[in-house]
Backbone as CSV, one residue per row, in Angstrom:
resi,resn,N_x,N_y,N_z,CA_x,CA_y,CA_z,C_x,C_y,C_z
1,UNK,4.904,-10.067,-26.841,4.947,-8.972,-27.808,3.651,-8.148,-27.746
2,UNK,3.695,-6.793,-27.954,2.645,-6.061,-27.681,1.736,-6.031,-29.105
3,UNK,0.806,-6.365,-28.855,-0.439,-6.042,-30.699,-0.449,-4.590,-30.659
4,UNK,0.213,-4.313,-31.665,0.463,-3.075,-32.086,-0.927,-2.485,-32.855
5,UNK,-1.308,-3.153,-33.815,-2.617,-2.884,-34.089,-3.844,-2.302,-32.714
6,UNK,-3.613,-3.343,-31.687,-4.723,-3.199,-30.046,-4.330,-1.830,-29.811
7,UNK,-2.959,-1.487,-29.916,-2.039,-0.136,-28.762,-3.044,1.074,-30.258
8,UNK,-2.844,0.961,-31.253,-3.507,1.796,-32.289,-4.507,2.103,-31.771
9,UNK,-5.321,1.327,-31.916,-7.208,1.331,-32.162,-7.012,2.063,-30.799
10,UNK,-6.445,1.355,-29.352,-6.900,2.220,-28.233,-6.309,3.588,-28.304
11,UNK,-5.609,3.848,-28.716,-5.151,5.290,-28.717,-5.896,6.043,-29.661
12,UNK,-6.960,5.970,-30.662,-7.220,6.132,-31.095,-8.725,6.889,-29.963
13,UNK,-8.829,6.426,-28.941,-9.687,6.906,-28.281,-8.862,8.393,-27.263
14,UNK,-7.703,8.641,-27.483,-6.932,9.929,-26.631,-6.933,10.707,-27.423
15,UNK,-6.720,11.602,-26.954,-6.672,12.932,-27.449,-5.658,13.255,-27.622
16,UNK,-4.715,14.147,-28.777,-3.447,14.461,-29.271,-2.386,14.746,-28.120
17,UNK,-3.305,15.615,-27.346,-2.459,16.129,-26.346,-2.114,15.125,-25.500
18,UNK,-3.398,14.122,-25.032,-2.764,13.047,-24.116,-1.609,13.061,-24.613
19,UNK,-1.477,11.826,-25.945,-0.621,10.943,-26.229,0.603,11.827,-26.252
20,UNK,0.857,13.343,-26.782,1.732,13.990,-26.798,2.477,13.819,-24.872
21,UNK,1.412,14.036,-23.803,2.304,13.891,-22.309,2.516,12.578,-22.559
22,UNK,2.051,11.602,-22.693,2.652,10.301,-22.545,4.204,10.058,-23.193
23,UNK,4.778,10.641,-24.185,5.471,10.319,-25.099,6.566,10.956,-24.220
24,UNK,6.290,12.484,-23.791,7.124,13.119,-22.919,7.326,12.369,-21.325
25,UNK,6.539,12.552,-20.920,6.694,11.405,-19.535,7.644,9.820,-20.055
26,UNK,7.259,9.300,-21.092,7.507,8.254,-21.148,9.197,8.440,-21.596
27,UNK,9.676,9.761,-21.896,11.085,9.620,-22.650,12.015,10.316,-21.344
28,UNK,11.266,10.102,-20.140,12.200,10.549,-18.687,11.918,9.553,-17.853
29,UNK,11.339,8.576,-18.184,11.224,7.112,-17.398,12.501,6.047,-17.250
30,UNK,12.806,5.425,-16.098,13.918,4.622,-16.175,13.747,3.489,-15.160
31,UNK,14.266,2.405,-16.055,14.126,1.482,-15.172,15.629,1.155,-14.342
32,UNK,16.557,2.053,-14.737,17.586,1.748,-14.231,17.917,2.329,-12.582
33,UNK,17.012,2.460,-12.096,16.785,2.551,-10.374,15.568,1.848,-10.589
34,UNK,15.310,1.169,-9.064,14.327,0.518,-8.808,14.253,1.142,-7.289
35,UNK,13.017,1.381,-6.398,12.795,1.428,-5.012,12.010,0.195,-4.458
36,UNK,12.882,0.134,-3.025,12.235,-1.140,-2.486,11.944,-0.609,-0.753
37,UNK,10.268,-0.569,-0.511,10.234,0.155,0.944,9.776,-1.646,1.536
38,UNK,10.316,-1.400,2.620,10.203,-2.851,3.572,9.114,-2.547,4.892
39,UNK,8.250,-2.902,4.896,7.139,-3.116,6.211,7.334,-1.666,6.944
40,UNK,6.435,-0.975,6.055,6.515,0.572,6.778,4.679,0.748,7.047
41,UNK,4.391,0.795,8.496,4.068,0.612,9.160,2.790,1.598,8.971
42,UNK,3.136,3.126,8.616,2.439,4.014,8.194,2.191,4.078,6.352
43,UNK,1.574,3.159,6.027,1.238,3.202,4.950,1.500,4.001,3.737
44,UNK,1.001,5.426,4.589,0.819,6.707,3.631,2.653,7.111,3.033
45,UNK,3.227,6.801,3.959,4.577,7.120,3.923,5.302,6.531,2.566
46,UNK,4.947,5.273,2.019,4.567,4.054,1.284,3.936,4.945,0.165
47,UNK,2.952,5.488,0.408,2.092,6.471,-0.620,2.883,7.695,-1.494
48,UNK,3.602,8.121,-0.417,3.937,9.247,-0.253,5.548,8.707,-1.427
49,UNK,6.304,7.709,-1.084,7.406,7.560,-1.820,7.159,7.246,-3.178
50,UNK,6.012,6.204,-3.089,5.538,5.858,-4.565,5.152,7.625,-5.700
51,UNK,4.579,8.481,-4.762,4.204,9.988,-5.836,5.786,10.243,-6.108
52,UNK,6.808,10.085,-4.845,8.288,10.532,-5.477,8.614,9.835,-7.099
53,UNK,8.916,8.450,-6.743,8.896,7.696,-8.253,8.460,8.366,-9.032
54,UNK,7.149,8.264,-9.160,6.370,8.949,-10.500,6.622,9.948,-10.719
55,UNK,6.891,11.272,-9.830,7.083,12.253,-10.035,8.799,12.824,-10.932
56,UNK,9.693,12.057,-10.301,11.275,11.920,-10.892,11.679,10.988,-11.878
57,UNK,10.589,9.939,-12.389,10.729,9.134,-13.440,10.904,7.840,-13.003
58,UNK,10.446,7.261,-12.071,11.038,5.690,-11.704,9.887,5.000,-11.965
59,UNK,10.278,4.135,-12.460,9.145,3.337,-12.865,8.465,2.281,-12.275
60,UNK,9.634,1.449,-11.233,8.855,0.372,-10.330,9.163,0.843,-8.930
61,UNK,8.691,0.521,-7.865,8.612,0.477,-6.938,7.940,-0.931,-6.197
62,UNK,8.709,-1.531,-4.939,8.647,-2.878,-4.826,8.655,-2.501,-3.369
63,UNK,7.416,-3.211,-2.897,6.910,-3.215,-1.544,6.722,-4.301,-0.532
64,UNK,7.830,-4.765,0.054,7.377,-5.827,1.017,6.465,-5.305,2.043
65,UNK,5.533,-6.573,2.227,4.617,-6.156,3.460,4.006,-7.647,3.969
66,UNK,5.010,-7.968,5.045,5.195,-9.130,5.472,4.626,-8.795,6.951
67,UNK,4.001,-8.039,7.782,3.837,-8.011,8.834,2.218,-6.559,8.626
68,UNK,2.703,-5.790,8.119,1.301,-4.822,8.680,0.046,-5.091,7.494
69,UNK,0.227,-5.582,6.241,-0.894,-5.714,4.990,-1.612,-4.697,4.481
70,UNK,-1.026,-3.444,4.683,-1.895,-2.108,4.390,-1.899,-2.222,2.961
71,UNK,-2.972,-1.040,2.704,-3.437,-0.694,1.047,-2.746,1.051,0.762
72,UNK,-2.611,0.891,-0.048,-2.405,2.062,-0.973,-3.497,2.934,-0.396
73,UNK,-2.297,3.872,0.119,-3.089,5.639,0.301,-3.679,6.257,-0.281
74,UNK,-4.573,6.077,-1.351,-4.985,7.052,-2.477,-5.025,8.382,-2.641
75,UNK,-5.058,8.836,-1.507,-5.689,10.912,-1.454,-3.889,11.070,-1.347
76,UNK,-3.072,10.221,-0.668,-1.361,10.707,-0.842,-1.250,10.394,-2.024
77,UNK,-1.310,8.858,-2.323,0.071,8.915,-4.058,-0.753,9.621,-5.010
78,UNK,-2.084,10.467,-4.708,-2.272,11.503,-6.052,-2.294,10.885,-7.354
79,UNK,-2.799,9.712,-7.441,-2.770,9.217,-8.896,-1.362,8.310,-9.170
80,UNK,-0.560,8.350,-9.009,0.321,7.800,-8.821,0.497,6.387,-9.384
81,UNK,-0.704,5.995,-8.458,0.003,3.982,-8.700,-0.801,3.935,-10.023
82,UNK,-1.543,4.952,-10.662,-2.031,4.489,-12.151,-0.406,4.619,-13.505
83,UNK,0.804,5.038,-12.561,1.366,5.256,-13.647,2.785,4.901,-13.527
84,UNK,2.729,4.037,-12.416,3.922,3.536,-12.141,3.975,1.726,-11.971
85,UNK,5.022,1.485,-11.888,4.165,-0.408,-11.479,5.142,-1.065,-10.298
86,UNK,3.750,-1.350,-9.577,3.948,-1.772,-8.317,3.725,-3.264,-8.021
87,UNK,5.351,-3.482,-7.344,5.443,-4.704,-7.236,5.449,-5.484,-5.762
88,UNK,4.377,-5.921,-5.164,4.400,-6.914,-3.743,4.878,-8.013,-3.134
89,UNK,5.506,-7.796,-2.463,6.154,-9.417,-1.936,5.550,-9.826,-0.553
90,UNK,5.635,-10.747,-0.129,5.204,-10.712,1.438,6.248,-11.432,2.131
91,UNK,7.547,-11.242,1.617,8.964,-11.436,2.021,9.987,-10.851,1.604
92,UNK,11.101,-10.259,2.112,12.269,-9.768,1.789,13.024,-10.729,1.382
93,UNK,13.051,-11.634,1.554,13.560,-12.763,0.681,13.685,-12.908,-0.686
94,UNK,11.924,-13.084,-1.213,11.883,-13.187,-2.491,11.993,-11.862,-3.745
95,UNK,11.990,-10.814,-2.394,11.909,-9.232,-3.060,13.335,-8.993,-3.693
96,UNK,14.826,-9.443,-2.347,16.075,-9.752,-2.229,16.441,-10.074,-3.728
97,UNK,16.033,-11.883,-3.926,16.221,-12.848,-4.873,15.246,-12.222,-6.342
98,UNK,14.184,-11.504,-6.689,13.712,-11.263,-7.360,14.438,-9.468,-8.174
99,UNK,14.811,-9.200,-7.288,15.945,-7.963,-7.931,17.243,-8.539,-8.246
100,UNK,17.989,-9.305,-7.565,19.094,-9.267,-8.056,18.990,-10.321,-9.545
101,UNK,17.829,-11.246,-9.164,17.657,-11.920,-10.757,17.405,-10.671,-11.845
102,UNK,17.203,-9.892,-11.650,17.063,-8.406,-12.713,18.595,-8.164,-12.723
103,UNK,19.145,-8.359,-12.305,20.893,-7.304,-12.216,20.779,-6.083,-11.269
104,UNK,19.985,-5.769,-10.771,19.986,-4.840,-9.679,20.829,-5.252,-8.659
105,UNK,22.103,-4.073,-8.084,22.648,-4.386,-6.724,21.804,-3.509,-5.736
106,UNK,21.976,-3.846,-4.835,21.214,-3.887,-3.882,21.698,-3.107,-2.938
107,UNK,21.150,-1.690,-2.620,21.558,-0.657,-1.843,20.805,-0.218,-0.512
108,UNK,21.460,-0.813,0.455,20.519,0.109,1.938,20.529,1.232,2.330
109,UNK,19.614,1.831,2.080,19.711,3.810,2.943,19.872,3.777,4.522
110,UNK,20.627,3.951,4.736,20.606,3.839,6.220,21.947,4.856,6.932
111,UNK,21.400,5.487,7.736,22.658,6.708,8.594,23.503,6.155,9.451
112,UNK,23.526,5.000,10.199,23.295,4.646,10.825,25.733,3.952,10.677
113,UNK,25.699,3.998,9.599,27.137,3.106,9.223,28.194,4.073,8.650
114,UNK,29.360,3.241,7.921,29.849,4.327,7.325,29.378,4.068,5.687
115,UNK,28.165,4.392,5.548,27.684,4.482,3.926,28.358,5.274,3.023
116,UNK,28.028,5.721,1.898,28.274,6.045,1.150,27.573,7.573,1.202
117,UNK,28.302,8.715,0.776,27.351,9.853,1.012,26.285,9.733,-0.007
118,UNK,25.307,10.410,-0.520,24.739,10.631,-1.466,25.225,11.093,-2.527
119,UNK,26.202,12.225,-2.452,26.803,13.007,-3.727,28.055,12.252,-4.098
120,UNK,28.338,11.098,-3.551,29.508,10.345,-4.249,28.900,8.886,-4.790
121,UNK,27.550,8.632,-4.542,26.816,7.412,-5.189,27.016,7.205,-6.436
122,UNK,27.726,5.992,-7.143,28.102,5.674,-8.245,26.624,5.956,-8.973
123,UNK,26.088,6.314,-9.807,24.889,6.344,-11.135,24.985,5.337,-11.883
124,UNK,25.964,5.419,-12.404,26.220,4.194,-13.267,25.758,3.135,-12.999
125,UNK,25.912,2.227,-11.919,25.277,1.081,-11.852,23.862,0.855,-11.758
126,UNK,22.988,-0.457,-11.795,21.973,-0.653,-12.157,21.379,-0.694,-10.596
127,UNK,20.642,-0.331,-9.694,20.752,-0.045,-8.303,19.015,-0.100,-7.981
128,UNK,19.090,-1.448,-6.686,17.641,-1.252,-6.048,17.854,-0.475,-4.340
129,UNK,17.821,0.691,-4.653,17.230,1.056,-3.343,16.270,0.699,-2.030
130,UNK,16.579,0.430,-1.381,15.792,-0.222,0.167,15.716,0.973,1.116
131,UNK,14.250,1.077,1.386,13.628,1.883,2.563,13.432,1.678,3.434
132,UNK,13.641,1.621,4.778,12.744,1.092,5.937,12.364,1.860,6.840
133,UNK,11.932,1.736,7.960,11.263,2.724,9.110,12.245,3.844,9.553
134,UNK,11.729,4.814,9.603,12.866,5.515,10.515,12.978,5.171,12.075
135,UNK,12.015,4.711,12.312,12.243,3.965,13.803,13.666,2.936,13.867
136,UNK,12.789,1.520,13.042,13.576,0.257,12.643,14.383,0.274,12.198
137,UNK,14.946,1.212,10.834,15.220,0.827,9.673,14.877,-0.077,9.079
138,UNK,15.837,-0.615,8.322,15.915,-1.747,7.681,15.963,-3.550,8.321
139,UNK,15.807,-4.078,7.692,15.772,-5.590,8.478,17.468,-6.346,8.272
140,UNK,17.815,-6.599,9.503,19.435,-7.297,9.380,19.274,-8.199,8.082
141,UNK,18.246,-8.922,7.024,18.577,-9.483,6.097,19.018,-8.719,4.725
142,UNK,18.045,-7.207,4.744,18.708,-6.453,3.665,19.986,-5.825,4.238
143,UNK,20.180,-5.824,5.034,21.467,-5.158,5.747,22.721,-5.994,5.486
144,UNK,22.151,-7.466,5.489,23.176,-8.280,5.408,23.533,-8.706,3.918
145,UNK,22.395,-8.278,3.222,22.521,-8.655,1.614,22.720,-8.002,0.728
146,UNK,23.138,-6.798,1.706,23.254,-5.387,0.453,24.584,-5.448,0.060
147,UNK,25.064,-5.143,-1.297,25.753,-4.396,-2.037,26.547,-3.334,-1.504
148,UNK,25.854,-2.464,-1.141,26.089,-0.999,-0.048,25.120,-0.253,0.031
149,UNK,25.682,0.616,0.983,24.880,1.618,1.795,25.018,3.008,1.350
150,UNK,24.062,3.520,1.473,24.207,4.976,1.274,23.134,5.822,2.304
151,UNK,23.491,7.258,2.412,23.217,8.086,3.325,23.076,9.324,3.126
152,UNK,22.234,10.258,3.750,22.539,11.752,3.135,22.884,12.565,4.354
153,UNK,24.013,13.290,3.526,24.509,14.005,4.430,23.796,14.803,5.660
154,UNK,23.760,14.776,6.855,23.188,15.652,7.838,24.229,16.629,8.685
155,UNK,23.958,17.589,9.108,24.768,18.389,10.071,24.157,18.794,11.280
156,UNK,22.727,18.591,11.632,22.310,18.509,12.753,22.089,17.769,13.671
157,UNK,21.010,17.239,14.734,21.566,16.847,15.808,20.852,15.542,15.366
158,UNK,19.743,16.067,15.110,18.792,14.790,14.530,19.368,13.618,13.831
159,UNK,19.298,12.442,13.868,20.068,11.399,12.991,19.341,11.185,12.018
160,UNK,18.175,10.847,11.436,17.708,10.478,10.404,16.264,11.183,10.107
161,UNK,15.628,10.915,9.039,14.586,11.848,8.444,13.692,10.953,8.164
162,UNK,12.192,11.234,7.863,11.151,10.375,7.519,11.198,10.254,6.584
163,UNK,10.565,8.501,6.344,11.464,7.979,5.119,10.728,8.660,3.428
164,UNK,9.610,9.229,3.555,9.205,9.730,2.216,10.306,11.080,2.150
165,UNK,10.058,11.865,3.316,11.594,12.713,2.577,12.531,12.274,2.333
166,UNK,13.551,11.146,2.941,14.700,10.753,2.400,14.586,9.887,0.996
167,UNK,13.694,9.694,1.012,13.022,9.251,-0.465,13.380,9.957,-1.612
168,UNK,12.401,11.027,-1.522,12.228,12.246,-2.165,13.666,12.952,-2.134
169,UNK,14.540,12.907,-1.504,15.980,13.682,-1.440,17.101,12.287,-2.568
170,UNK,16.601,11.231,-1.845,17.703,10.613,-2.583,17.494,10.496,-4.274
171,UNK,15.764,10.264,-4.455,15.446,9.990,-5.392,16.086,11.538,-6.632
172,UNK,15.142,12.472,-6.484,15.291,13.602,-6.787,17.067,13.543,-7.026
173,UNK,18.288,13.495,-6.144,19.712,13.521,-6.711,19.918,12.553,-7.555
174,UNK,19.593,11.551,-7.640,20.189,10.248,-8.581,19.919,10.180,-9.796
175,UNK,18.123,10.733,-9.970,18.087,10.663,-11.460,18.133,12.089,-12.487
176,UNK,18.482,13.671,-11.226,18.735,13.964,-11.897,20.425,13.750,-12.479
177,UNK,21.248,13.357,-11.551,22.729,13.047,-12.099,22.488,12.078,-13.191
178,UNK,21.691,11.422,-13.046,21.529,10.039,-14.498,21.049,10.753,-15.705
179,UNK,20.040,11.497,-15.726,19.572,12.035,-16.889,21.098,12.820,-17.756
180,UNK,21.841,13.924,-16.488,23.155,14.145,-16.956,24.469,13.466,-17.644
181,UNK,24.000,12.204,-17.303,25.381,11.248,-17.208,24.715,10.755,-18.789
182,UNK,26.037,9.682,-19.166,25.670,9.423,-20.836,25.268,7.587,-20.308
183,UNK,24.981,7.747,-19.360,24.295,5.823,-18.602,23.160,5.887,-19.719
184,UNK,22.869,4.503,-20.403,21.825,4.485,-21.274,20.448,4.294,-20.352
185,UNK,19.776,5.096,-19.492,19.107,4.696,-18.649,17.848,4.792,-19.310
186,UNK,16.812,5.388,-20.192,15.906,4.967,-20.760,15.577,3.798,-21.146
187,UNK,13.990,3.583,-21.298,13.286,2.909,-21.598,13.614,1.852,-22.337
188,UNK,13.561,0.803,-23.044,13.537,-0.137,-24.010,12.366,-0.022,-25.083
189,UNK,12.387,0.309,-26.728,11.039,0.271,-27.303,9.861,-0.685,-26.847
190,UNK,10.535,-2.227,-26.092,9.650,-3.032,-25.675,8.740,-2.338,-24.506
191,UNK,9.685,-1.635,-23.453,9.404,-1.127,-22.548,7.611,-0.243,-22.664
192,UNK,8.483,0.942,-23.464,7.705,1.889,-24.186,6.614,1.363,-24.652
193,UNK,6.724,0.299,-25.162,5.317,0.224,-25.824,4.233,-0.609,-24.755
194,UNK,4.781,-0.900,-23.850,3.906,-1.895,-23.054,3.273,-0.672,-21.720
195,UNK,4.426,0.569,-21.325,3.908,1.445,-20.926,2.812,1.939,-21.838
196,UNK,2.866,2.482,-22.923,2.171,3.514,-23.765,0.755,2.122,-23.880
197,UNK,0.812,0.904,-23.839,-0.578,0.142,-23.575,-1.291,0.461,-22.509
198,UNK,-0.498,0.027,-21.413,-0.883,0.285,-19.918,-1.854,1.373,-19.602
199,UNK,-1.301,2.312,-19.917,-1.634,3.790,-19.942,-2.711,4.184,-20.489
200,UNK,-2.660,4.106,-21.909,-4.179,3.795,-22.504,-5.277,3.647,-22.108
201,UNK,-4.833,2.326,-21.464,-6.328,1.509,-20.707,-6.177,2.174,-19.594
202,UNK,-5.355,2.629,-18.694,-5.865,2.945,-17.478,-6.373,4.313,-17.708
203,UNK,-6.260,5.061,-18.788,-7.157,6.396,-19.359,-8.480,6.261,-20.163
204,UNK,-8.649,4.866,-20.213,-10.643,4.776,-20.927,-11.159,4.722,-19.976
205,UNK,-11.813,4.994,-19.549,-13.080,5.147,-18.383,-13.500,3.573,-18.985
206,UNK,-14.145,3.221,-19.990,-15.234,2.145,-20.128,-14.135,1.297,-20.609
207,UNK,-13.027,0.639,-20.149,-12.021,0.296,-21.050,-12.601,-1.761,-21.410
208,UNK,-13.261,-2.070,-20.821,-13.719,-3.608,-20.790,-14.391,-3.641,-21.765
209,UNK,-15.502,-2.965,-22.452,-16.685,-2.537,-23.468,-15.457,-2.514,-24.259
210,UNK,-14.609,-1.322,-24.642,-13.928,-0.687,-25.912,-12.907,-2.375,-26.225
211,UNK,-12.185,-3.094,-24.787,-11.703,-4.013,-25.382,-12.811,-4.980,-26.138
212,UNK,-13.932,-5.343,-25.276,-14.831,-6.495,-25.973,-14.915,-6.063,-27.597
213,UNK,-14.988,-4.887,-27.581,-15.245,-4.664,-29.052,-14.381,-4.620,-29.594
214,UNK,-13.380,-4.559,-29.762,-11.919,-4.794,-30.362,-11.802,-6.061,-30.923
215,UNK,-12.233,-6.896,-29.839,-11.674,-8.511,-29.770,-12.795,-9.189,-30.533
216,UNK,-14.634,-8.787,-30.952,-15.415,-9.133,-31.621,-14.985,-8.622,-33.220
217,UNK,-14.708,-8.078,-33.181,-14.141,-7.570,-34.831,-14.258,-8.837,-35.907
């Protein structure tokens, strides 16, 4: 449970206007998509999908990195991973088994089959998206464990796109059809309030001092 009193006192250090974007950001957030990029090789690309999230409202993003161990792009996700939450596995396995224990089905992007187009993708359901290389794709275990596939339409010669744009394309259609649709896809007050903590602290500059003093009271 969140100390509602703690979430006070620290907000008490923002400014009106902050808390006013937070409230707005926070009432287009959904946890009802999740993204999952698998061992992408170019990091930034990784960077680059995580600013999509944040930017269209997604709130987690889940990163296996079982083979290359890179860090977060900073000058790409633009602030980004301060406002989204990022989750690491160092297996598709436990990434697999750790979404569907959420109720997430499990969707591969991939051109490659007969997927699903993009503009006929059910919304409704509770859905983890999987990224992989545009080289590789995906790994035959999410391939083999998915739910389904989906794809975006192409008409040129080229078969597939780099994966922060197909990111950014799939992401960008889904939640704006969700925001349209009457899917209860917002937040949870629990949710909300553990964001609107988060946030807080990652906006005090001196935030270790302001807690010590909280907690000496």
């Amino acid at each position: 449970m969140i100390d509602l009193d703690y979430l006070a006192y620290l907000e008490d250090f923002l400014t009106d206007n902050r808390k006013e974007r937070f409230a707005t950001v926070l009432s287009n957030r959904t946890n009802h998509f999740t993204i999952a990029v698998e061992d992408v090789f170019q990091f930034h690309n990784t960077s680059a999908v995580m600013r999509s999230c944040e930017v269209f409202g997604i709130q987690e993003i889940n990163i296996v990195e079982q083979r290359f161990g890179k860090d977060i792009d900073k000058e790409i996700a633009m602030g980004a991973q301060k406002w989204v939450d990022i989750n690491k596995f160092e297996n598709i396995t436990t990434c697999i088994e750790n979404l569907k224990d959420k109720g997430y089905q499990i969707i591969a992007t991939t051109p490659h089959n007969d997927s699903c187009l993009l503009h006929d993708f059910d919304i409704s359901k509770k859905s983890a998206l999987f990224f992989g290389t545009e080289k590789e794709g995906l790994s035959e275990e999410v391939m083999s464990k998915a739910d389904g596939y989906l794809k975006i339409p192409m008409v040129g010669f080229t078969e597939s796109l780099n994966i922060s744009v197909s990111a950014a394309i799939i992401i960008q259609d889904i939640t704006t059809r969700l925001r349209q649709s009457n899917v209860n896809w917002q937040l949870s007050e629990e949710e909300l309030l553990e964001k609107r903590l988060a946030w807080a602290k990652n906006s005090i500059k001196d935030i270790k001092r302001i807690e010590a003093r909280y907690y000496s009271k």
